[in-house]
N, C-alpha and C positions, 0 to 999 in steps of 0.2 A: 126795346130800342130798335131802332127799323139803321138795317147795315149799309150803310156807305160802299161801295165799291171804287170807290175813287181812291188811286196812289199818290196824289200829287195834290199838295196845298192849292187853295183855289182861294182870288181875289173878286171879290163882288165891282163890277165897271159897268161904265155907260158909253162905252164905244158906238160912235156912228162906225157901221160896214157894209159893204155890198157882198152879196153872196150869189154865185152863180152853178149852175147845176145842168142837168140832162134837159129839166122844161121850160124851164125860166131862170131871168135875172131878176133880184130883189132889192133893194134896201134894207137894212136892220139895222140892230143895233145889238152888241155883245152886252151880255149882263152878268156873266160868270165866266172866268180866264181861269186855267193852267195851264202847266209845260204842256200837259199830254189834250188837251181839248177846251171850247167851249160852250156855249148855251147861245143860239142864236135866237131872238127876239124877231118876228117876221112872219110875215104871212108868206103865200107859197106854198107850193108845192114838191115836196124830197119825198123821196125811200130810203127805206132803209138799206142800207149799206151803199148809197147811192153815195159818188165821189162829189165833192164841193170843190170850187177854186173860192176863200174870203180875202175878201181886200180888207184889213183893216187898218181902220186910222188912228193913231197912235197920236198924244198930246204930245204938239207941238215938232212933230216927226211926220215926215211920208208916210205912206201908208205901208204895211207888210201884206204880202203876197202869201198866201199860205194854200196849202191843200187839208180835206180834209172828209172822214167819213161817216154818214149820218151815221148816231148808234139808237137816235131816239127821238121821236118826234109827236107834236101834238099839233092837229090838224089847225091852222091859222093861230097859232099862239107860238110855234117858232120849233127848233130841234138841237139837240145836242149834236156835235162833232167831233171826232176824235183825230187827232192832225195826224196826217200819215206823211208829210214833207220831209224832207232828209234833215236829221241834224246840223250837216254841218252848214245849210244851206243860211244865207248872209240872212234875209228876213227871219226866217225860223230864229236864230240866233237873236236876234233886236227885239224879238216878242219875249223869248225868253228871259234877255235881261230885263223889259219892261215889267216881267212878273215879279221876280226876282227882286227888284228894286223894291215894286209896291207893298211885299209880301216881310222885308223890311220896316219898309216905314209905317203898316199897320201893329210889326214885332214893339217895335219902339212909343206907338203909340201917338206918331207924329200926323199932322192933317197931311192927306195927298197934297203936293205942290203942283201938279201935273195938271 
């Protein structure tokens, strides 16, 4: 069985996001969420441990500002990031309940309404 190092429940999404870094600005689009990071879908260009600003867009919500740092990537097929933003910060917080929420209503078994 091949080990997970991941702490934190993670919901499978299709966020449209922009991400922006040291070379370029992107479009993507999120495809794996938790508290502590996600899976950025995107061509482009990162390093590793290279710092992100994501805007992402949230159903029916502005978008959250978030920071974050590459932990892994695969060349034109997109990179993990792990959010380095402070807790208490207002976005950080709206993403959190957004997981939160979804991680809920997959417990329940109920369809996304989002």
């Amino acid at each position: 069985m091949k080990y997970d190092r991941r702490k934190s429940p993670r919901i499978d999404v299709n966020l449209p996001a922009t991400w922006e870094g040291a070379f370029e600005r992107c479009d993507a689009t999120i495809t794996s969420l938790s508290v502590n990071g996600c899976f950025v879908l995107s061509g482009g260009r990162v390093d590793p441990k290279e710092l992100v600003r994501l805007e992402i867009y949230l159903p029916d919500e502005n978008p959250v500002y978030v920071w974050g740092e590459v932990v892994d990537h695969a060349y034109e097929i997109g990179f993990a990031a792990r959010f380095t933003s402070p807790g208490e910060d207002e976005d950080q917080t709206r993403l959190i309940r957004f997981i939160k929420d979804r991680i809920k209503e997959q417990q329940k078994g109920t369809p996304d309404s989002g």
